[in-house]
N, C-alpha and C positions, 0 to 999 in steps of 0.2 A: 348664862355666863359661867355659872358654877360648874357646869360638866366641860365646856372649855376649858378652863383653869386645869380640872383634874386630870384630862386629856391629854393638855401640856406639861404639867407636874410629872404626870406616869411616863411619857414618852425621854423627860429630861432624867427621870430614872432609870428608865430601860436602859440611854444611851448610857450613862456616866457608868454604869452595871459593865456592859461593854468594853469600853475602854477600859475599866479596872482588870474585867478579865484577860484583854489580853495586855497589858503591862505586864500583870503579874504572869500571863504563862508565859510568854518569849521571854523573861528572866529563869526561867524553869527547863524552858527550852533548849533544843542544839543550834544557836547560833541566833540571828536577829531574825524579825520579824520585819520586810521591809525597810522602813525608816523606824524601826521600835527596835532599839538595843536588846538584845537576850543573852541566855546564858553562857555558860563558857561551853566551846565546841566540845559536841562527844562523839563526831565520827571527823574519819579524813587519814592517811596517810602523809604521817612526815616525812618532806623529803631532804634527803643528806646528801653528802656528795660535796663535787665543787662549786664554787660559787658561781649561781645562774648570771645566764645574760638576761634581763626581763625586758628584752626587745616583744617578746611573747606576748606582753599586756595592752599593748599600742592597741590591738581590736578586742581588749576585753573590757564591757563599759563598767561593771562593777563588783568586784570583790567584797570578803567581809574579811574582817580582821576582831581580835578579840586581846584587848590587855589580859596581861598576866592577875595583873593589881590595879584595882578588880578588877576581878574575872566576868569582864560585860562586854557581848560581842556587837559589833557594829557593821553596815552594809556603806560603803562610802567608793568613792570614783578611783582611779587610777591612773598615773600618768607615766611616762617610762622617756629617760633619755639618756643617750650612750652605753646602754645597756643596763643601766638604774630607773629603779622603780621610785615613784613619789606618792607622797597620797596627800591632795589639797583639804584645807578645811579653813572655810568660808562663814561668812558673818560673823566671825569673833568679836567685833565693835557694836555688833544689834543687841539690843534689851533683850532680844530671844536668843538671840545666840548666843548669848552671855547666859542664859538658864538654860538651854537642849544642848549646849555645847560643851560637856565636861571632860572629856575625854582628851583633848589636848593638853589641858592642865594636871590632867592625872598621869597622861604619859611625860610631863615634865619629871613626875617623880620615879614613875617606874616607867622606862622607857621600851620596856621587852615585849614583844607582842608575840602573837601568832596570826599568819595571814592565811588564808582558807581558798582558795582558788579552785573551782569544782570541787573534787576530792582529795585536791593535795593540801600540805599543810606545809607552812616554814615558817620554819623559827626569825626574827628579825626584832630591831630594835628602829624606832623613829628619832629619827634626828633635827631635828626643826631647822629647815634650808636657814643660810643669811640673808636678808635683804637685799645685799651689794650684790650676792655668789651670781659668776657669771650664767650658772643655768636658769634662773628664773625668770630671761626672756621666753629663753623656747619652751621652759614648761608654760608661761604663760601662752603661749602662741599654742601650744597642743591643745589644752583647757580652753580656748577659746575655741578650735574646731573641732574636737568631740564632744564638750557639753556645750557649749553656748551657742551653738550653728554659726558661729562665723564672726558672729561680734567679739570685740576687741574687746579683750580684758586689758585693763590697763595696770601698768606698774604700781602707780599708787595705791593698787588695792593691795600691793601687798607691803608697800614701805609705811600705808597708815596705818597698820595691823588688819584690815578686814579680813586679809585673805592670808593664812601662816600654811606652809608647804612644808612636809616633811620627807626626809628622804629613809626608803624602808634599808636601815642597814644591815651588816652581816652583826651577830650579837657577839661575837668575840673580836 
């Protein structure tokens, strides 16, 4: 029973060893790591110009974006309608998403972001959709056939807070 124990002692240290390492390196990193936040983007071209139609992201399933403040970048979905981009962020009401979910509440404060798309980069700020606003039917309708295969997301997920939609806006 004693070398079992140690067995499982060492393997529960290997892991947590693991996962520390990479916490800490995608925070060190250019951009996130999966679903592991990292650091602030060090490659990509800004793009300037007139303001985009992002009809473009309808078949892109995921982008990363990175707050200004802090500077911690993230891999999250995208949704696009009448030529505006959104980006959902879901389980805000779960115990867990109430702890892995900080980034919406830090974009309350500093709302600026950078959005990373392959190699391009734009400047944008999030705006947190309204409940009422008449597009968060068909953004729900999108979000149900690109990520959820077909099942119906319903409105209440987003009038009881689980599900907050932000629309990526122009920063001036």
């Amino acid at each position: 029973m004693g070398n079992i124990a140690r067995v499982l002692v060492g393997a529960v240290v290997v892991l947590l060893a693991a996962l520390a390492i990479l916490f800490i390196g995608a925070r060190s990193g250019d951009g996130p790591v999966a679903i592991v936040a990292g650091g602030p983007f060090q490659t990509g071209a800004l793009v300037e110009g007139p303001e985009s139609d992002w009809s473009f992201v309808r078949d892109v399933q995921e982008v990363e974006f990175q707050l200004l403040e802090p500077a911690r970048s993230r891999t999250t979905w995208i949704l696009t309608h009448e030529g505006k981009a959104y980006i959902p962020s879901g389980y805000m009401t779960t115990w867990w998403g109430k702890i892995w979910k900080q980034w919406p509440h830090e974009a309350a404060k500093d709302p600026r972001i950078l959005l990373r798309i392959g190699d391009d980069l734009y400047e944008r700020k999030l705006v947190r959709v309204a409940e009422d606003s008449p597009v968060i039917e068909p953004l729900l309708s999108q979000l149900s056939e690109k990520y959820a295969g077909g099942s119906e997301i319903p409105r209440d997920a987003v009038t009881s807070g689980y599900l907050w939609i932000f629309e990526l806006a122009p920063r001036s």
